[in-house]
C-alpha positions in Angstrom: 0.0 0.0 0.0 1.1 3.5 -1.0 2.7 5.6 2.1 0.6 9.0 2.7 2.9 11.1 4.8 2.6 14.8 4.1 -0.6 16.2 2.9 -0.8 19.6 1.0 -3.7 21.5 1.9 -4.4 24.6 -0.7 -6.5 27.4 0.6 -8.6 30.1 -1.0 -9.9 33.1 0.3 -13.3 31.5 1.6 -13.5 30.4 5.1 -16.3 28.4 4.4 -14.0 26.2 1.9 -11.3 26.2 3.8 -13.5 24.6 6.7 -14.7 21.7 4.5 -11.0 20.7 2.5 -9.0 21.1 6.4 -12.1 18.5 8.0 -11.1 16.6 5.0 -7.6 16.3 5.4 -8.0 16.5 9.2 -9.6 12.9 8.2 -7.2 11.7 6.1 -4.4 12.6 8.4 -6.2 10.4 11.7 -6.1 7.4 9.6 -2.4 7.4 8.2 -0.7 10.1 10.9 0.5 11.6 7.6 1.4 15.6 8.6 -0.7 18.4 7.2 0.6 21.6 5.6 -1.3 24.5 4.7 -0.7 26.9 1.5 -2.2 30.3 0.4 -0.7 31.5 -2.7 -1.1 34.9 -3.2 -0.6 37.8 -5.8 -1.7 42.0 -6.2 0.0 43.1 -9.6 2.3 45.3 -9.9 3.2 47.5 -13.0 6.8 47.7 -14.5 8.5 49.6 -12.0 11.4 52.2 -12.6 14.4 52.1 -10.7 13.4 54.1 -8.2 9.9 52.7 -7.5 12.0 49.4 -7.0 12.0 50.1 -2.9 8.5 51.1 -2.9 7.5 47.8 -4.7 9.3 45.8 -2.1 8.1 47.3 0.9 5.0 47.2 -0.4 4.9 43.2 -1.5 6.1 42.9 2.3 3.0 44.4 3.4 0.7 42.5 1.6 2.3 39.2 2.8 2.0 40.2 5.8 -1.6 40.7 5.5 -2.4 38.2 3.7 -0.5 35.6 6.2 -2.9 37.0 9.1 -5.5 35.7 7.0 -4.0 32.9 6.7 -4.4 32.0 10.2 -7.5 33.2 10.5 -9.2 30.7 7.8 -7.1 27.5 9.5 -8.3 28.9 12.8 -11.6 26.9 13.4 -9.1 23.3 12.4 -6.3 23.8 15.1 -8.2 21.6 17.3 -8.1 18.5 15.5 -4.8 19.9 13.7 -2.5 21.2 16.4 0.5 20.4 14.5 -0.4 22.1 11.2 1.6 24.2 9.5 0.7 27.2 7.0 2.9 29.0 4.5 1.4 32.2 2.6 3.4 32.2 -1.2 3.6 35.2 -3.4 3.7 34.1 -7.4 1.5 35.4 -10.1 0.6 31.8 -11.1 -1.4 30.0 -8.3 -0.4 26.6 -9.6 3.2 27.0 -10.1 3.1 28.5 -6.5 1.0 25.3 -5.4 3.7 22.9 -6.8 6.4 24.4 -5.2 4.9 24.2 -1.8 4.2 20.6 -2.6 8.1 19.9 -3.6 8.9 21.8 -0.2 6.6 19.8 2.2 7.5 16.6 0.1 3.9 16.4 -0.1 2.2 12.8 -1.3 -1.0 14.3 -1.7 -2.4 18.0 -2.5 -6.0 18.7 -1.2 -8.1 21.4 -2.9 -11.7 22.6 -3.0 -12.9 22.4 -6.5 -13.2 25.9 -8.0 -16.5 27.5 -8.0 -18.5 30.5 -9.4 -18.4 32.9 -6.4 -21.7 33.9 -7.3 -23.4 30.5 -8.2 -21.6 28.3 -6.7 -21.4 26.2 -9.7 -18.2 24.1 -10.0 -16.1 26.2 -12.6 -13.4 25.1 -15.0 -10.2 27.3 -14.4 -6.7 27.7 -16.1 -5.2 26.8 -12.4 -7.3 24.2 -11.8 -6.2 22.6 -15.6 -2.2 23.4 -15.0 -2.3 21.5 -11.7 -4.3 18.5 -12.7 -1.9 17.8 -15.4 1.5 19.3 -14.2 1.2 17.7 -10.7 4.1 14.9 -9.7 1.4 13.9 -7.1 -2.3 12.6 -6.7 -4.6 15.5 -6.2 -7.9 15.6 -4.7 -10.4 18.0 -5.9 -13.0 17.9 -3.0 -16.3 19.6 -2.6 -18.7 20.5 0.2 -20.3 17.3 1.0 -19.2 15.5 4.1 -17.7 12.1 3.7 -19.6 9.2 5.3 -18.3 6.8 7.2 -17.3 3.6 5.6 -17.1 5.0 2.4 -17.3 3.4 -1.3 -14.5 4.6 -3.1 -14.3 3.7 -6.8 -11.5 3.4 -9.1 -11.3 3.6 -13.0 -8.7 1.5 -14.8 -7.5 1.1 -18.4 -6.9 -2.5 -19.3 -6.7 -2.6 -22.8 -3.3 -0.6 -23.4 -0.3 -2.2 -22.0 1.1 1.4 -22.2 -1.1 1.9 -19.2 -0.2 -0.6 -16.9 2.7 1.7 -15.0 -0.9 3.9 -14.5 -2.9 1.7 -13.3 -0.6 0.2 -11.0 -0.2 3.9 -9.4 -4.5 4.0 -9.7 -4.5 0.8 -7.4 -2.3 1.6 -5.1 -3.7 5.0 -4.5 -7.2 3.8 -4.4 -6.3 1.1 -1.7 -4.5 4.0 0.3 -7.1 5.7 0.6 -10.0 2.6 1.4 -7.4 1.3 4.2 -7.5 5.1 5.6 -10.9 6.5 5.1 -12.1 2.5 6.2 -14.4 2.1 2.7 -14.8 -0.4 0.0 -13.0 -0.2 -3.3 -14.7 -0.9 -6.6 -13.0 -1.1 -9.7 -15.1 -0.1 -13.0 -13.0 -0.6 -16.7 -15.2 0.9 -19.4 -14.3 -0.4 -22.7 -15.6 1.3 -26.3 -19.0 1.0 -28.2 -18.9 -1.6 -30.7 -22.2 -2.3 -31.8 -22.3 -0.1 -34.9 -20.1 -1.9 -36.1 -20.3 -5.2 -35.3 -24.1 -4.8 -36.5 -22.8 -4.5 -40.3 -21.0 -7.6 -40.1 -22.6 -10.0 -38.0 -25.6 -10.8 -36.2 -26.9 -9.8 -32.3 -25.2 -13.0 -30.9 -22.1 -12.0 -32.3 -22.6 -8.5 -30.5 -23.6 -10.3 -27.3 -20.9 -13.0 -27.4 -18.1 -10.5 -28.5 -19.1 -8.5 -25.0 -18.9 -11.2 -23.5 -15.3 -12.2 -24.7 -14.5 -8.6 -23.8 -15.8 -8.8 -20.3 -13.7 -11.6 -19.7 -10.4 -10.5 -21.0 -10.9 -7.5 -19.0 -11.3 -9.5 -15.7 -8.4 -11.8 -16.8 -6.3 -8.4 -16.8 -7.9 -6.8 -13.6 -7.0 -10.1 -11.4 -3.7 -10.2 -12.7 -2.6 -6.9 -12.0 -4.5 -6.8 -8.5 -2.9 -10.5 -7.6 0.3 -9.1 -8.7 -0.3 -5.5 -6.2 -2.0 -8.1 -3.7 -5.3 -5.5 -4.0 -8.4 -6.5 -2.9 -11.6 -4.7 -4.0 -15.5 -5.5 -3.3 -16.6 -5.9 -7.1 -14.9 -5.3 -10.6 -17.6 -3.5 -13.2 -16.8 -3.7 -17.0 -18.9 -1.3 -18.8 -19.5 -0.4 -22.9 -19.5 3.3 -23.1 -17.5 6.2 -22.5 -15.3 6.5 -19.9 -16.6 9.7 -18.1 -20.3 8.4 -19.0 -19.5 5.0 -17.5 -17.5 6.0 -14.5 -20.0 8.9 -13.8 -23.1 6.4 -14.2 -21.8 4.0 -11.5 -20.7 6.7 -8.8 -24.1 8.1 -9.1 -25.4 4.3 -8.5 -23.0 3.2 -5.9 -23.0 6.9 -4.0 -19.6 7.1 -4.4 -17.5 9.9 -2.1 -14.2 9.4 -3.8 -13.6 8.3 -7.5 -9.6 7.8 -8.8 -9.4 8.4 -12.4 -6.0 8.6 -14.1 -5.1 11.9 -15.8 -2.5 13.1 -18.6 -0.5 16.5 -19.5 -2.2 17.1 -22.4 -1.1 20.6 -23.6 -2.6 22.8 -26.1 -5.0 23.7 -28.2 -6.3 19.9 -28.3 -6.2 20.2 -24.4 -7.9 22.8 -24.4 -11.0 21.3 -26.4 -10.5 17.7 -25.8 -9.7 18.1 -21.9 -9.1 15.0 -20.1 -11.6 12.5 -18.7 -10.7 13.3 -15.2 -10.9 17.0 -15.4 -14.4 16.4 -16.9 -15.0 14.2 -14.0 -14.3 16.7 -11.8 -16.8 19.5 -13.0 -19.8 16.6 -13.7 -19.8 14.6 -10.7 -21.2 15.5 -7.2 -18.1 13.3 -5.5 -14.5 14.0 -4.9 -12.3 13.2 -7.6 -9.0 12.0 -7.2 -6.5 12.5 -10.5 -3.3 10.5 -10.8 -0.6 11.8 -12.8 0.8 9.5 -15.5 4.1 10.8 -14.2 2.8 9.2 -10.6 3.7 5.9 -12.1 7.2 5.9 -12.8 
């Protein structure tokens, strides 16, 4: 089972947010004694300066820091009681996720906590450049987590690619993150493999059996694969589902079904223009579904 012993907590300006992602992590840390850190990252622009302004500038950025790490304190405030240890750091850097990734390299953080981002006026989950550039630039899991309180014994659910050997590394990383967090949350672990649509196709050149009996042979390979790979990790999960359909529609489907709290989806850099309109299936994961997501870097495998 993966380790979990430094947890990255990333805090916004609400205090109302930073109540629900510090109970979260406050839970995560009681069941692995993993240490919690706390980051704001924080930025006022400033226009290009002329040599004399320089000074001003600095004393200036010093002032805001300081403000802005008595704010700091403020929001973890209410979680020093089941936190006592924690420990906060207030970053300045005009890019919030670059800022978060640094704090994460400095706390040799396993795992970086984060309320999904939402509309401040709505409060309708919101896609946002940050939110993109960590997801895919992270070296570690992150948890995207949203108001809802976890339950105990939770069902956690994690999605797996077992067609592509080029995957294996990933899903490996998947499984081991997945069990991590059933053996410290105290859930079950369900493991869902969606594989593609077939039937247009298959419809041209044969007849319904064929259809049926091709699923079938699919369904089977697939759970040849999947108790391999868990035998090999020595995982054990509560039921395997292998599903025709798109991965986001499949995976969202059986989170809604099971009442998931977490799901553990696999994610990739992709950079872009075609990242920009493809996106990744976790990141669309994260905006549709009403559970936590947790993304797993491709990089998390090596």
């Amino acid at each position: 089972m993966r380790s979990l012993k430094n947890i990255l907590v990333v805090l916004g300006d609400d205090r109302d947010d930073a109540g629900y992602v510090l109970e979260k992590a406050a839970l995560l840390a009681s069941g692995s004694g993993a240490a919690v850190h706390a980051v704001r990252v924080v930025y006022e622009g400033i226009a290009d300066l002329s040599a004399t302004a320089i000074d001003s500038a600095a004393q200036l950025k010093t002032f805001i820091l300081e403000a802005e790490e008595t704010v700091t304190e403020e929001l973890v405030e209410p979680a020093r009681r089941r936190l006592p240890a924690l420990e906060t750091a207030t970053l300045w850097n005009p890019r919030h996720w670059e800022g978060v990734l640094h704090a994460a390299q400095q706390t040799e953080a396993d795992l970086i906590v984060k309320g999904a981002s939402r509309h401040s006026r709505f409060g309708d989950i919101v896609r946002t450049p940050d939110d993109w550039n960590l997801l895919r630039c992270a070296a570690v899991p992150v948890m995207l987590v949203k108001p809802q309180v976890w339950v105990k014994d939770p069902v956690i659910v994690c999605a797996l690619d077992a067609f592509d050997p080029a995957h294996d590394a990933l899903n490996e990383a998947l499984l081991r993150e997945a069990e991590a967090l059933t053996q410290v949350l105290g859930g079950s672990l369900h493991l869902v493999v969606a594989y593609p649509l077939f039937e247009r196709w298959v419809g041209e050149l044969g007849s319904l059996r064929d259809y049926d009996d091709l699923k079938q042979e699919i369904e089977k390979e697939i759970r040849a694969r999947v108790v391999a790979l868990t035998g090999k990790l020595g995982v054990s999960y509560a039921r395997l589902y292998a599903d025709e359909g798109r991965p986001d529609t499949v995976i969202g489907v059986l989170a809604g079904e099971l009442d998931a709290e977490l799901v553990v989806v696999g994610t990739h850099a992709r950079q872009g223009l075609r990242g920009v309109l493809m996106g990744n299936t976790s990141e669309r994961l994260v905006y549709e579904l009403a559970t936590d997501v947790v993304t797993v870097h491709a990089d998390d495998a090596s």
